[in-house]
Every structure is written in structure tokens, then in C-alpha cells.
C-alpha positions as CSV (number, residue, x, y, z in Angstrom):
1,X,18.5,-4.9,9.9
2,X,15.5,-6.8,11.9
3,X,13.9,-3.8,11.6
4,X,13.8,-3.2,7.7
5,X,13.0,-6.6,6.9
6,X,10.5,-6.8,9.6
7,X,8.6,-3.7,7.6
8,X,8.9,-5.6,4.5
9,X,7.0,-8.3,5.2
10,X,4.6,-6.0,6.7
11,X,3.8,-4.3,3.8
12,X,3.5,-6.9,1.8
13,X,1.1,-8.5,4.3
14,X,-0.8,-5.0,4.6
15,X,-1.1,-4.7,0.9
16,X,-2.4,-8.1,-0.1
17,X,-3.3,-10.5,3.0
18,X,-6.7,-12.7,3.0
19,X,-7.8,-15.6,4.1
20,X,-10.9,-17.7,3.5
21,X,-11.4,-18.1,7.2
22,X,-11.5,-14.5,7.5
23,X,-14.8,-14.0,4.5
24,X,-16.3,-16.9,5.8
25,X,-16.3,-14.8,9.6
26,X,-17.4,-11.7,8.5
27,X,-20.1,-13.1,6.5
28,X,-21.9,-14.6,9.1
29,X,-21.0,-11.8,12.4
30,X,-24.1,-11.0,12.6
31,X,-23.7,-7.2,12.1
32,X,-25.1,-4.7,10.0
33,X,-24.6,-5.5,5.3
34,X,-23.3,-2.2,5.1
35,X,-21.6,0.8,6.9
36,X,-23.2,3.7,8.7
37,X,-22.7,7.3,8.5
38,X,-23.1,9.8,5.7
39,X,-21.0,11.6,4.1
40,X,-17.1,11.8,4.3
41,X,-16.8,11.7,8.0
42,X,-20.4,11.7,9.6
43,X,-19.1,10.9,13.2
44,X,-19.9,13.0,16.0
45,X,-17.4,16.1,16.3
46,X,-14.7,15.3,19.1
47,X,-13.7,18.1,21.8
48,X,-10.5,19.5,22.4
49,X,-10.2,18.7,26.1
50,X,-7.5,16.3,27.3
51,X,-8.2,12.4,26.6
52,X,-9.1,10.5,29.4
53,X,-9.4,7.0,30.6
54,X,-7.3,3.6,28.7
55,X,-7.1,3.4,24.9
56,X,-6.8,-0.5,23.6
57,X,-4.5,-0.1,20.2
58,X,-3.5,-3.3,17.7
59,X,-1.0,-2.6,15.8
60,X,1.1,-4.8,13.7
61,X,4.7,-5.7,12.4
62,X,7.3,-3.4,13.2
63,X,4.7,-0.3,14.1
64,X,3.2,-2.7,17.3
65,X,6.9,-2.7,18.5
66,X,7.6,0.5,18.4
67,X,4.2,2.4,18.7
68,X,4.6,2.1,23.2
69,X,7.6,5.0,22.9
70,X,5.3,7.2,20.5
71,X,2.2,6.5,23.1
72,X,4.5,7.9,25.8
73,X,4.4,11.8,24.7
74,X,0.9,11.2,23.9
75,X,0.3,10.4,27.6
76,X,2.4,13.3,28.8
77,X,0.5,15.2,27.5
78,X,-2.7,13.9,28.7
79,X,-1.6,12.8,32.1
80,X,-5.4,11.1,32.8
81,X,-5.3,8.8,29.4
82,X,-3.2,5.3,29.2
83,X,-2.1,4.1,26.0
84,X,-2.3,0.1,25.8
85,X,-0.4,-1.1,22.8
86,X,-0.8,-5.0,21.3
87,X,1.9,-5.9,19.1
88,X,-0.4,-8.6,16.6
89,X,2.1,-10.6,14.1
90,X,1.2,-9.5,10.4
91,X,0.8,-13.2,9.7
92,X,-2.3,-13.5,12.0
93,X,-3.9,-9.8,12.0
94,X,-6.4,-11.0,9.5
95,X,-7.8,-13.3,10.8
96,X,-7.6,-11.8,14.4
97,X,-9.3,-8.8,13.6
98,X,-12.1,-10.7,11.9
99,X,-12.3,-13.0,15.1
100,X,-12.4,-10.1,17.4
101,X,-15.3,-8.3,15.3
102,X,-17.2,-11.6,15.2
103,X,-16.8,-12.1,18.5
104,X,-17.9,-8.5,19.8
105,X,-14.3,-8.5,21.4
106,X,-12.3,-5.6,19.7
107,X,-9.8,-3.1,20.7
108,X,-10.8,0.9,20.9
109,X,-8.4,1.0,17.8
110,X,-6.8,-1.5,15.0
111,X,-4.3,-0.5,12.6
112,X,-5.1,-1.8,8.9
113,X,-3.8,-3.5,6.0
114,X,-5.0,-0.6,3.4
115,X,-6.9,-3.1,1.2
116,X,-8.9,-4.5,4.2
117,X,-10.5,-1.1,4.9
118,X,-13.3,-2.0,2.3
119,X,-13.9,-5.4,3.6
120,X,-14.0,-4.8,7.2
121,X,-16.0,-1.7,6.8
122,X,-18.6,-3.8,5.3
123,X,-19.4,-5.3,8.0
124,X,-20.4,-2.0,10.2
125,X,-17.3,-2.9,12.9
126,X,-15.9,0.7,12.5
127,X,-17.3,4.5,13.5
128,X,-17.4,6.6,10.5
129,X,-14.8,9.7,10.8
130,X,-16.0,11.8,13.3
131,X,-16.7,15.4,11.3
132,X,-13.6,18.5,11.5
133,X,-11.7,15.4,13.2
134,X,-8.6,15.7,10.1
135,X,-8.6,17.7,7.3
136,X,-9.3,15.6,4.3
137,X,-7.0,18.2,1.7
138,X,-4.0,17.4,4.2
139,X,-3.4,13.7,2.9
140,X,-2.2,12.5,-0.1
141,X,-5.3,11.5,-2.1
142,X,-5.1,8.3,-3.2
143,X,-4.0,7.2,0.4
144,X,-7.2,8.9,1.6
145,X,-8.7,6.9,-1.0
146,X,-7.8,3.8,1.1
147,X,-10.0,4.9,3.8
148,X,-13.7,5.6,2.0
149,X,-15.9,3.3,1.8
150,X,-18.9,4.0,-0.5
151,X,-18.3,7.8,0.3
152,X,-17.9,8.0,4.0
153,X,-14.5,7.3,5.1
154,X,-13.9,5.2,7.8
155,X,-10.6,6.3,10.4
156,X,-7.4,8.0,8.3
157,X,-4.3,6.9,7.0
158,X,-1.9,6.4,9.6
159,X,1.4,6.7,7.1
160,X,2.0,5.8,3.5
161,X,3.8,3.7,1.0
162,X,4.5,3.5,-2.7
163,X,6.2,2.5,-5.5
164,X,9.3,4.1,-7.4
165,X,12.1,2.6,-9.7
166,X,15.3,1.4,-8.3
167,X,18.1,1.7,-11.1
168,X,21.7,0.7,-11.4
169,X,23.0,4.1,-12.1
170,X,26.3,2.7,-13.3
171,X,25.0,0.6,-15.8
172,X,22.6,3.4,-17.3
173,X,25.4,5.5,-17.2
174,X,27.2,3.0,-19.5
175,X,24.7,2.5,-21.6
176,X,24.0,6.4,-22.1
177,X,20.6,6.4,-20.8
178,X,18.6,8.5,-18.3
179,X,15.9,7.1,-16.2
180,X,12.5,6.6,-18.1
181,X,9.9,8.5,-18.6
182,X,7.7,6.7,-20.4
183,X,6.9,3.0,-22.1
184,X,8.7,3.1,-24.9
185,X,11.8,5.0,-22.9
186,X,11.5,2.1,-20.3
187,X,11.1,-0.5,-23.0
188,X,15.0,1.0,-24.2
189,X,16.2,1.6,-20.9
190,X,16.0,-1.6,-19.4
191,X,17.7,-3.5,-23.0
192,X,20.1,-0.9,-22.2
193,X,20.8,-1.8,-19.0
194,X,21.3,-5.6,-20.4
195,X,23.4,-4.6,-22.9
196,X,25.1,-2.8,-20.4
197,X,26.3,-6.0,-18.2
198,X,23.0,-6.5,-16.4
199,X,21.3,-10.6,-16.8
200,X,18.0,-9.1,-16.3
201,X,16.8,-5.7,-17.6
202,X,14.7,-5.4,-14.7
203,X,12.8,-7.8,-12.0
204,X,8.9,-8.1,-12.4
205,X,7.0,-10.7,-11.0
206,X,5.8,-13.3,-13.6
207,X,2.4,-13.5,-11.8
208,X,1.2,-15.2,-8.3
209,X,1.2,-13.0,-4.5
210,X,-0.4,-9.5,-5.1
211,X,1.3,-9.2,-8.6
212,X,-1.5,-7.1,-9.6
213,X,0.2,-4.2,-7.9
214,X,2.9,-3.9,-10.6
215,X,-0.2,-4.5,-13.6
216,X,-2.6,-2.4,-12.3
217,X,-0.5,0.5,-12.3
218,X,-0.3,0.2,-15.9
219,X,-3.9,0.1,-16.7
220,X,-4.2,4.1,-14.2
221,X,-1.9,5.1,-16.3
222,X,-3.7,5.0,-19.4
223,X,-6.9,6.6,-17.8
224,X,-8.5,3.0,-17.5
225,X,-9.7,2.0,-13.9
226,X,-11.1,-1.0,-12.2
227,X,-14.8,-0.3,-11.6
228,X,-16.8,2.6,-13.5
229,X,-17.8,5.4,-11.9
230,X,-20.9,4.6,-9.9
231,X,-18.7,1.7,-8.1
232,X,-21.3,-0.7,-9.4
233,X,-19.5,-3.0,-11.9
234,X,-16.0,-3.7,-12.9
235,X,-14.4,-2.6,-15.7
236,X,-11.6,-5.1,-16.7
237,X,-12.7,-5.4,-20.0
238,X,-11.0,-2.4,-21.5
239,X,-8.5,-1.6,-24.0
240,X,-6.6,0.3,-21.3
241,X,-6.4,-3.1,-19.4
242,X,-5.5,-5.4,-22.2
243,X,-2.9,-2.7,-23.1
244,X,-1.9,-3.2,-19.8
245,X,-1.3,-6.6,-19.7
246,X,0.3,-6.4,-23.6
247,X,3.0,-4.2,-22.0
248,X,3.9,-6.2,-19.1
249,X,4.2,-9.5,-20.8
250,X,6.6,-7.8,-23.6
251,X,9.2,-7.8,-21.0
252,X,8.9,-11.9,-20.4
253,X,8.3,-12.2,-24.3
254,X,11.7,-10.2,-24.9
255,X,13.8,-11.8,-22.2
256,X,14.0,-8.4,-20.1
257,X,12.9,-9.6,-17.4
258,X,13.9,-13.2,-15.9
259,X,10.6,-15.8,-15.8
260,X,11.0,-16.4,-11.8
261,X,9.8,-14.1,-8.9
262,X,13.1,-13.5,-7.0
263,X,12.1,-13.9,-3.3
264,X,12.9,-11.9,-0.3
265,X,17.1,-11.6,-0.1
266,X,17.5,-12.7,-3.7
267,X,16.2,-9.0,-4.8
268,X,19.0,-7.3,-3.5
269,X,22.0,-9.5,-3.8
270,X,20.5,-9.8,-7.7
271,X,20.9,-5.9,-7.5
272,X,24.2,-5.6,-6.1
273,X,25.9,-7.9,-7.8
274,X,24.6,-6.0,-11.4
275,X,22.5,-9.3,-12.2
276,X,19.6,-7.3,-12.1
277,X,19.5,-3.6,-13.5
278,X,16.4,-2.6,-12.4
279,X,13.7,-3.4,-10.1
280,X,10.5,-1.4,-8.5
281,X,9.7,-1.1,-4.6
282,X,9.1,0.7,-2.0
283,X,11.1,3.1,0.4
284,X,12.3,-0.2,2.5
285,X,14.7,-1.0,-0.1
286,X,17.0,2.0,0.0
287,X,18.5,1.3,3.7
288,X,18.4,-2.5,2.6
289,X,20.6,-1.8,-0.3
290,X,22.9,0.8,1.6
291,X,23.5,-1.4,4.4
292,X,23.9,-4.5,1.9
293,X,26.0,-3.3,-0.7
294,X,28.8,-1.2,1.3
295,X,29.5,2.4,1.4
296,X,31.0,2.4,-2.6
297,X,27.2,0.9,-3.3
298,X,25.7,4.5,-2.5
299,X,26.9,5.7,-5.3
300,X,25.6,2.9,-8.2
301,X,22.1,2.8,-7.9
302,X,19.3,5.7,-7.8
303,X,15.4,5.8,-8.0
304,X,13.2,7.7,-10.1
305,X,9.6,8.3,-10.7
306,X,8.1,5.1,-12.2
307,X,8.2,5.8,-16.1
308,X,4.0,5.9,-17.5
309,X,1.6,6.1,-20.5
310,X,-0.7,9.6,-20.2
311,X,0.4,9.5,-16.2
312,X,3.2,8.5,-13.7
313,X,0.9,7.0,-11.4
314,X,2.6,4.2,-9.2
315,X,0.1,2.1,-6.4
316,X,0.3,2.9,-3.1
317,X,-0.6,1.4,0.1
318,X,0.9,1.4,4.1
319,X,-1.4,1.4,6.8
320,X,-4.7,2.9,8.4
321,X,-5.9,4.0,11.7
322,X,-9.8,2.8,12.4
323,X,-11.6,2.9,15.5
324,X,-14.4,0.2,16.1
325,X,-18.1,0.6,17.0
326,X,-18.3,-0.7,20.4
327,X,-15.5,1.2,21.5
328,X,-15.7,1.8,25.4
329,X,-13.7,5.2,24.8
330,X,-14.4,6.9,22.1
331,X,-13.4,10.2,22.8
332,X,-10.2,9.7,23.5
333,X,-9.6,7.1,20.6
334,X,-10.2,9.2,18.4
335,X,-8.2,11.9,19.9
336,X,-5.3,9.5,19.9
337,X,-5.8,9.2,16.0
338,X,-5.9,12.7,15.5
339,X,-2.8,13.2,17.6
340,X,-1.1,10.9,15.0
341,X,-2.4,12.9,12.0
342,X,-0.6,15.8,13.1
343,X,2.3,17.1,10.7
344,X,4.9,17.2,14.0
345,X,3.5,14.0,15.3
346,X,4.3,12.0,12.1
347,X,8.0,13.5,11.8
348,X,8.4,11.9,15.3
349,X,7.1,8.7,14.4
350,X,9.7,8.8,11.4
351,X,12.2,9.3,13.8
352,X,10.4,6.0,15.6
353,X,9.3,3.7,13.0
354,X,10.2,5.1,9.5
355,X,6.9,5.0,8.5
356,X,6.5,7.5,5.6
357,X,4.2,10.7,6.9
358,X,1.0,10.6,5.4
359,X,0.0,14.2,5.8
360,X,1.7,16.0,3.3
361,X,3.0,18.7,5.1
362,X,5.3,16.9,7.2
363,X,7.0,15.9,3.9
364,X,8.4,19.7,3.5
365,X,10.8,18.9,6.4
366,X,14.2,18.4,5.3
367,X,14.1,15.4,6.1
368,X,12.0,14.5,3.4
369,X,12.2,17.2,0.8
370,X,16.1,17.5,1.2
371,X,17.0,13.8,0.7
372,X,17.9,12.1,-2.7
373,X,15.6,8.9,-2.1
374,X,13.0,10.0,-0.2
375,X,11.9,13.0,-1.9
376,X,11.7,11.2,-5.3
377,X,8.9,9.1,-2.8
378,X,7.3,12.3,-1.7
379,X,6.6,13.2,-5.9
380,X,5.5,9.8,-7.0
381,X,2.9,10.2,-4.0
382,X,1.6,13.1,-6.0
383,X,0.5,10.7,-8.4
384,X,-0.6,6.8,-6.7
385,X,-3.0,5.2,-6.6
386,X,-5.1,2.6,-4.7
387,X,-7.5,0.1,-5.6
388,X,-11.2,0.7,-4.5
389,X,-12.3,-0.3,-0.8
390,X,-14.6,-3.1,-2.0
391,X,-15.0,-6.2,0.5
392,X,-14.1,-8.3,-2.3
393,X,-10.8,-7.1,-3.5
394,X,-8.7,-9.6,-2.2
395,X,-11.1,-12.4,-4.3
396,X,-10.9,-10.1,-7.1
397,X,-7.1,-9.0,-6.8
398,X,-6.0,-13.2,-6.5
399,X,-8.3,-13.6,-10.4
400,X,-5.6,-10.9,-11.8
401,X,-2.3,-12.7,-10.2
402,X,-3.5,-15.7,-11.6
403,X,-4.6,-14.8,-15.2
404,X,-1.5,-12.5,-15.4
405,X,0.6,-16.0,-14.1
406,X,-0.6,-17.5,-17.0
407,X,-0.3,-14.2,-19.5
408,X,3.3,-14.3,-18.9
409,X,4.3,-17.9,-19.5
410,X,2.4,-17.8,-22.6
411,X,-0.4,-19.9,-21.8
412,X,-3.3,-17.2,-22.5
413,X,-3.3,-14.5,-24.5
414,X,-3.3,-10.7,-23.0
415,X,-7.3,-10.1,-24.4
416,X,-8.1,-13.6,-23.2
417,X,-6.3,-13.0,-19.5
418,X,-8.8,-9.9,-19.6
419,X,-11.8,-12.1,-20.5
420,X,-11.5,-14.4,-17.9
421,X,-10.8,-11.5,-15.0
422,X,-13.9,-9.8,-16.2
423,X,-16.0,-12.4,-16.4
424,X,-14.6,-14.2,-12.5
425,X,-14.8,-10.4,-10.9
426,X,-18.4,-10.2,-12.3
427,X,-19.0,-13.5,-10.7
428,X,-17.7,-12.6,-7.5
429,X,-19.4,-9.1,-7.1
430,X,-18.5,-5.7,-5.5
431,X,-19.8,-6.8,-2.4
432,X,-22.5,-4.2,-2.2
């Protein structure tokens, strides 16, 4: 129980934390505008020979707790290395990391947040990806995504986390439905699920904290994006965006979904108790609402691909692996990281952690690709998505929970909402 809720707030730290304290820091470090290295990878190639010497590792949440026991077969296996875990609270990793790379005091290695790759990698702190260190083709691709920074990627995605669509499979069943496919079939589904006994069709978040994660999603979907191709300028002002927004306001319009972001414990009692029909999260949520609603609970709610437009693409996020500059042991840093990117290695950090793997093949275990919940995770990873590594995403990302805020109480219009985000974003800059 500690556990779970410990992750939760974890990921929703890792997905959307900044601080102003934190900008002002890396904008005055001192180290290099932007990040070295060409290519994908660009590191120097690391050695199969044991690792040697003491690795320094942050890690954060949950995965700082736990990581020690994982360390241990690592260093029975290299009997000359020592694995030094810090546990850092979510709440302060921010902050800490930015102090630490202003300061010239950093670990060997520091798990990530997978939206501050872009922002810390701006300020040269991290080695590029040493070259044949991982194979690029084995991770899901938008969670590679989260580690490339203007084309050169900068450490690998540690494990993964996405979005999928919890459903009371009672109510659907009562009103006739299946779970949706696409708008208009979600539109239906969720008045169904009303209709059906449920308060609330389903639960979005009206606006405020890293909202943009359920809008954006919206705006993939239809082939629109958030900066053109070159990465130079955003691209907010579309028809795929204002669509976007449209869609997710209909649902606060049409009383589907209730004007109040339920907080953390209010989600799943909400759920349980058929209040709520329908809600979207990650993989946290399914042993939250097992051990929450009883053993008959099991059998009234499922999850499903989210429904879509031209795609299915849901967001994705979790956590990254990067190892910094001044590094006193490189070598066996990275060979720490790759370690963790190994198919077998990730299936025993599931046993550990429950961290989803993010190497793919790890997922054809059966204890992914045989089991109801998490296999529906392992698709929708197929298609996620993750927004682009810029050092100004979290400015940019806060614009977009605050227009869509006032989108869905009716105090802007969708087009207008768009406007304003365009016109802030362009304001505030890529960063490059």
C-alpha cells in the first residue's frame, strides 16, 4: 500500500515537476548553452570487462528505496565495483539535481523525471550515450524519445509509464456498450455509463497540475504536434490543437465529466463506489483498485486502449537513466546503466519495484503478455507519445494547464485558449 501510492506521486512528480529556483540555477551554472556529442549516442564505446571502483546513483521515490537489492546482483557479478544508492524525495529532486550541477557536485548517475531530460541536457551536465552502449530499436520509441536532445540522446530510459482507460465493466455492460474506439464511441460510452448509474461519465481534470497530459494526447492523435519539424517553433496554432481542446471541453459542457479535479484517494473510492464510470491512468491504479475495492471488485472494472481520432496514441512518461560529465567513473557507470537495459535485468527489477520494462522484449514474458491489465499497457505503448525534450517545457506545459483551466469553465473559447498558448510559448522560446 505505501508502496503504490509512494510510485504515484512519483510519477506525477517525474512527469511534470519545476520550479523557478531550479531555471534560475541552470541559467547562470556556468556550463556550456548547449549539449555535446553528435549523433544518437556519440560517447566513447564502453568495454565489456568487469566494472570497477564505486558508482554514486540518485534515484528517487519508490525506485531509491528499492534500487540497493537490485545493486546487489550487479555487484556479484562484478565483485571489484560498489553500488552507492541515494534515495532523493521526488519533492526535492529538482531542485537538488540542479544544485548539484551548479555546484560541480553530482553523482556518477541520476535518475530523471522524463520531461527534465531536455532541460538539464541543456546545460551540458550529461555524457552523450556512449556508441553500441543499447540498442536504440530495443525501446519503445516514444520513451526513447524522452531521452534525445536535439538528435543526440543523452543516457536511456530506465522503465516506462503510460496512459490507458480504466472502465466500470459492470456499468458498460448495462448499458450495452464495449470499450471505445474512437471520439464519437467515447463521446456514447461514457453518457452510457451515466445513464447506466454512474454520477460522472468519466474523470478528467478541468485544467491546473500537468493537465496537458490528457489534452495533448488529443491533438497526436489527429497528426498535429507541438513544434514543426525542424524543432524550431511551436505549433499550437493548429486546427488539430483547437480540435483538441473542442473535444475535451465537450465533456465539462455536457456534464460528463464533474467540474473538480478529484485528488489523490478521492479517484478510487469515486470508482468503486460507481460514482465515477470511467477514468484514465497509469498501471499504478490497477493494484490500488484491487486492493481497495475487495476481491468481488476484480471482476467490475477493466482497461482498454485509450479510444482516438486517426491514432490511439496515449502520453507516456516514467523515468531515465543519465550519467553526468564530471563523472569520476565512467566506465563503470555506464556499465551499470547498460546492465539495467538488459531484457532479464528489467524483469527482475519488476519483481523489485514494478517499474514497467522499457525494453520491449522483456514485455513477451508472461508476466506481461499473459496478464489482463498489463498487457493492454504493453499495446498502448506501441502507440505514446512524449513531449519534445526542450529546456522550456515545463514553462510551456504550465501556459496549456492554465488556458485549458479557463477553456473548461467557459471563460475562453477553445480557438482563443489556442491563441493565447501560441502566442505565451512563442514568447518563452524552445530554449535553443
Amino acid at each position: 500500500m505505501t508502496r503504490t501510492i509512494t510510485r504515484r506521486t512519483s510519477r506525477l512528480a517525474a512527469a511534470g515537476a519545476v520550479t523557478l529556483v531550479g531555471a534560475l540555477l541552470l541559467a547562470g551554472c556556468g556550463r556550456t548553452d548547449s549539449p555535446t556529442g553528435g549523433g544518437e549516442g556519440g560517447g566513447d564505446a564502453i568495454d565489456d570487462s568487469p566494472a570497477t571502483g564505486t558508482v554514486e546513483v540518485w534515484a528517487m521515490g519508490n525506485e531509491g528505496e528499492v534500487l540497493d537489492e537490485l545493486a546487489a546482483q550487479f555487484e556479484e557479478e562484478n565483485p571489484d565495483v560498489t553500488i552507492e544508492v541515494t534515495a532523493v524525495p521526488w519533492e526535492s529532486a529538482h531542485d537538488r539535481i540542479a544544485t548539484a550541477i551548479a555546484g560541480g557536485e553530482t553523482p556518477d548517475i541520476s535518475m530523471l523525471g522524463t520531461t527534465w531530460v531536455g532541460e538539464f541536457a541543456a546545460t551540458g551536465a550529461f555524457e552523450p550515450t556512449p556508441d553500441g552502449l543499447v540498442d536504440e530499436s530495443s525501446f519503445f520509441e516514444g520513451s526513447w524519445d524522452t531521452a534525445v536532445v536535439d538528435e543526440v540522446a543523452y543516457g536511456v530510459p530506465w522503465y516506462v509509464d503510460t496512459r490507458v482507460l480504466y472502465y466500470r465493466t459492470d456499468l458498460a455492460e448495462k448499458a450495452g456498450l464495449e470499450p471505445p474506439t474512437t471520439w464519437e464511441e467515447y463521446t456514447a460510452f461514457t453518457k452510457g455509463l451515466q445513464e447506466a448509474g454512474a454520477e460522472w461519465g468519466v474523470s478528467l481534470p478541468p485544467g491546473g497540475f500537468d493537465s496537458w497530459q490528457y489534452v495533448t494526447p488529443l491533438a497526436w492523435q489527429q497528426g498535429g504536434d507541438i513544434l514543426n519539424e525542424d524543432g524550431t517553433e511551436f505549433t499550437f496554432d493548429t486546427p488539430e490543437w483547437e480540435e483538441a481542446f473542442a473535444f475535451y471541453t465537450s465533456f465539462f459542457e455536457d456534464g460528463i465529466s464533474e467540474p473538480r479535479r478529484l485528488e489523490g484517494g478521492e479517484i478510487e473510492s469515486a470508482f468503486i463506489n460507481g460514482e465515477v464510470g470511467a477514468f484514465y491512468s497509469g498501471p499504478f491504479h490497477v493494484g490500488l483498485l484491487l486492493e481497495q475495492g475487495g476481491e468481488d471488485f476484480a471482476d467490475k472494472f477493466g482497461v482498454a486502449m485509450v479510444p482516438g481520432a486517426d491514432s490511439r496514441t496515449s502520453f507516456t512518461g516514467g523515468g531515465n537513466l543519465a550519467v553526468f560529465e564530471d563523472t569520476e567513473n565512467r566506465d563503470a557507470s555506464w556499465k551499470f546503466v547498460r546492465w539495467l537495459s538488459e531484457p532479464e535485468t528489467q524483469l527482475a527489477w519488476y519483481d523489485i519495484s514494478t517499474d514497467l520494462p522499457s525494453v520491449q522484449a522483456a514485455w513477451d514474458d508472461p508476466t506481461f503478455a499473459e496478464d489482463p491489465y498489463l498487457s493492454v499497457f504493453g499495446e498502448q505503448l506501441q502507440d505514446s507519445k512524449a513531449p519534445p525534450a526542450i529546456a522550456t517545457w515545463a514553462q510551456v506545459s504550465a501556459v496549456i494547464d492554465q488556458e485549458l483551466e479557463k477553456a473548461t469553465r467557459g471563460d475562453t473559447t477553445p480557438a482563443d485558449a489556442i491563441a493565447a498558448i501560441q502566442q505565451q510559448a512563442t514568447s518563452i522560446g524552445t530554449g535553443k
